[in-house]
C-alpha positions in Angstrom: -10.3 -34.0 30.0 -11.6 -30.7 28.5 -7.9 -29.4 28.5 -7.1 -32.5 25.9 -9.7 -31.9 23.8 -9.4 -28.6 23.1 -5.4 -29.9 22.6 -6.6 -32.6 20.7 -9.0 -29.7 18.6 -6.6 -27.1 17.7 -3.8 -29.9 16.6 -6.3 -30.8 14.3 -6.8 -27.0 13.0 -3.2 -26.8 12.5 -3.7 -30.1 10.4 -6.5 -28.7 8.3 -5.0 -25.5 7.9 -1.8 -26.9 6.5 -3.5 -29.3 4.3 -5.7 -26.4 3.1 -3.1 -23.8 2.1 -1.0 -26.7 0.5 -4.5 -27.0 -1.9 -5.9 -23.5 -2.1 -5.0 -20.0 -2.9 -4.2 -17.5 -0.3 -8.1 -16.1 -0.4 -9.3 -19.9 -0.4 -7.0 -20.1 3.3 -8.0 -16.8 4.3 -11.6 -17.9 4.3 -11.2 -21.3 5.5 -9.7 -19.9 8.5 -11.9 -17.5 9.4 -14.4 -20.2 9.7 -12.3 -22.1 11.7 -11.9 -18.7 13.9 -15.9 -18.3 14.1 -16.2 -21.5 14.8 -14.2 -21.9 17.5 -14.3 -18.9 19.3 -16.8 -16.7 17.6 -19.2 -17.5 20.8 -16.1 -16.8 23.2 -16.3 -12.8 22.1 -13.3 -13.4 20.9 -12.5 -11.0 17.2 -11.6 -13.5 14.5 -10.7 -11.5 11.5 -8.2 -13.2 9.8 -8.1 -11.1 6.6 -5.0 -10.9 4.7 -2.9 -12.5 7.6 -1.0 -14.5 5.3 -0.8 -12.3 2.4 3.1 -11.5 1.6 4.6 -8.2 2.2 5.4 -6.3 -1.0 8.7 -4.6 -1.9 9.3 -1.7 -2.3 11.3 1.0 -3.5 12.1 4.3 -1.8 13.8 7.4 -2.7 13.9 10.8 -0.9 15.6 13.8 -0.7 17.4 14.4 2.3 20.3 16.6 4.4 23.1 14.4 4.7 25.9 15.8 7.2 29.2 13.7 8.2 30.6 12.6 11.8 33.0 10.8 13.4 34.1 8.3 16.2 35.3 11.4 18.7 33.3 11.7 22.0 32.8 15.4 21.7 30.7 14.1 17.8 29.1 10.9 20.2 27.4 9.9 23.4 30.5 10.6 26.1 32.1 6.5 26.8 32.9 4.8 23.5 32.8 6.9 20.5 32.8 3.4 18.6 29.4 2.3 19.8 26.2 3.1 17.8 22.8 3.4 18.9 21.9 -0.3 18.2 25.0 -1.4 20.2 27.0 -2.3 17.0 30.8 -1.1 17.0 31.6 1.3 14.3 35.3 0.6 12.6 37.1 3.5 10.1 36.0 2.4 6.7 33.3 1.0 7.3 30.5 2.1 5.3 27.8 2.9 7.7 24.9 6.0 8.4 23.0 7.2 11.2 19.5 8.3 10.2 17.2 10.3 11.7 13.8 8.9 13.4 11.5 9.4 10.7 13.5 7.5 8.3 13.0 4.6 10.5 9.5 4.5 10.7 9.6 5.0 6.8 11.2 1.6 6.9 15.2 2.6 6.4 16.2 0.5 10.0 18.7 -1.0 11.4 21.1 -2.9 9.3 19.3 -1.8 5.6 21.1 -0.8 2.9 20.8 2.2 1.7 22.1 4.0 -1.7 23.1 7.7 -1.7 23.3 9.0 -5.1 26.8 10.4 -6.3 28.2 7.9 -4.0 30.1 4.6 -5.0 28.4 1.2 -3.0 25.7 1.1 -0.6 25.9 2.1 2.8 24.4 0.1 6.0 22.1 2.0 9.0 23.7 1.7 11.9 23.4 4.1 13.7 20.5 6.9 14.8 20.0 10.1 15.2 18.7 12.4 18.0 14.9 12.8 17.9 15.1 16.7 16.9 16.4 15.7 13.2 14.2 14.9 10.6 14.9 13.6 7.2 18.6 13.3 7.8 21.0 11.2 7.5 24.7 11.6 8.7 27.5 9.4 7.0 30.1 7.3 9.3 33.9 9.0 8.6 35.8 6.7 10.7 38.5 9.3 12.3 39.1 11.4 8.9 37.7 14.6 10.4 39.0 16.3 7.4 36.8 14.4 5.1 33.6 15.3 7.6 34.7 18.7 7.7 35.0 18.8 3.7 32.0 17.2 2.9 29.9 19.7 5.4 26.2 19.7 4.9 24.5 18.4 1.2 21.1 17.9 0.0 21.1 13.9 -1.5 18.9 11.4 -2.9 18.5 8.3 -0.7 17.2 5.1 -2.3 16.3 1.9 -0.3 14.0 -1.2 -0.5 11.0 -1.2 2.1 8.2 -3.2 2.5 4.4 -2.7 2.3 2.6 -4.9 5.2 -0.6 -5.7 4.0 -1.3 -7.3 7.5 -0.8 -4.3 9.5 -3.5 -4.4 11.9 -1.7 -7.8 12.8 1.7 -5.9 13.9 3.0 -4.3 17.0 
């Protein structure tokens, strides 16, 4: 019996809470469900800071110098097997428009699948792949099999420009 009342209970916070943020502004929710949270399990120990949990993540726009270097699909360039197959398990085709990046960039937000712009470069470019953990700010452009064109661009200092976004609900996240 208590089992279907405490159903019963938080069906009907779900109820409130939808009828409230269909009503109210996001500080109006915020505040009505943190004394739903205190009120429920405020005497359980249980934290029930709710602040900002349903604030929107703003965009953003990044740009950073970096070393950009060029490879390509040969095993001696790659992990030994597949020379195709990037870090993230996608398959890499010639002409396709794809980077690897270094770790950093990831946690700056440039992840798997993002676009990225490199300046003095036609069309955006996709993250597919990553880099070993000793680079830092680096990216390394996808050449297909054209080792000539790796070998001619070599090793260049470039502006990288890509949308990230600010999560204001961080504490929230894993």
């Amino acid at each position: 019996m208590k089992l279907k009342n405490n159903i019963a209970k938080n069906i009907l916070n779900c109820i409130l809470i939808i009828l409230i943020s269909t009503a109210c502004s996001s500080d109006e929710i915020n505040e009505s469900l943190r004394e739903i949270a205190d009120e429920n399990y405020s005497e359980k120990g249980v934290e029930t800071d709710v602040k900002n949990l349903y604030e929107k993540p703003v965009k953003k726009r990044i740009s950073l110098d970096v070393t950009a270097t060029a490879y390509n699909s040969f095993e001696r360039q790659t992990k030994k097997g597949n020379p195709f197959l990037a870090a993230w398990g996608d398959i890499l085709e010639p002409g396709e428009r794809a980077i690897a990046v270094s770790r950093d960039l990831i946690k700056l937000g440039l992840d798997h699948n993002e676009e990225v712009e490199i300046k003095g470069l036609n069309g955006d470019y996709i993250v597919k792949d990553k880099m070993n953990k000793r680079w830092r700010k680096k990216i390394d452009i996808y050449m297909g099999l054209d080792h000539e064109a790796a070998i001619n661009w070599g090793k260049r200092e470039v502006e990288i420009s890509f949308d990230t976004f600010d999560k204001p609900n961080d504490k929230f996240s894993n």
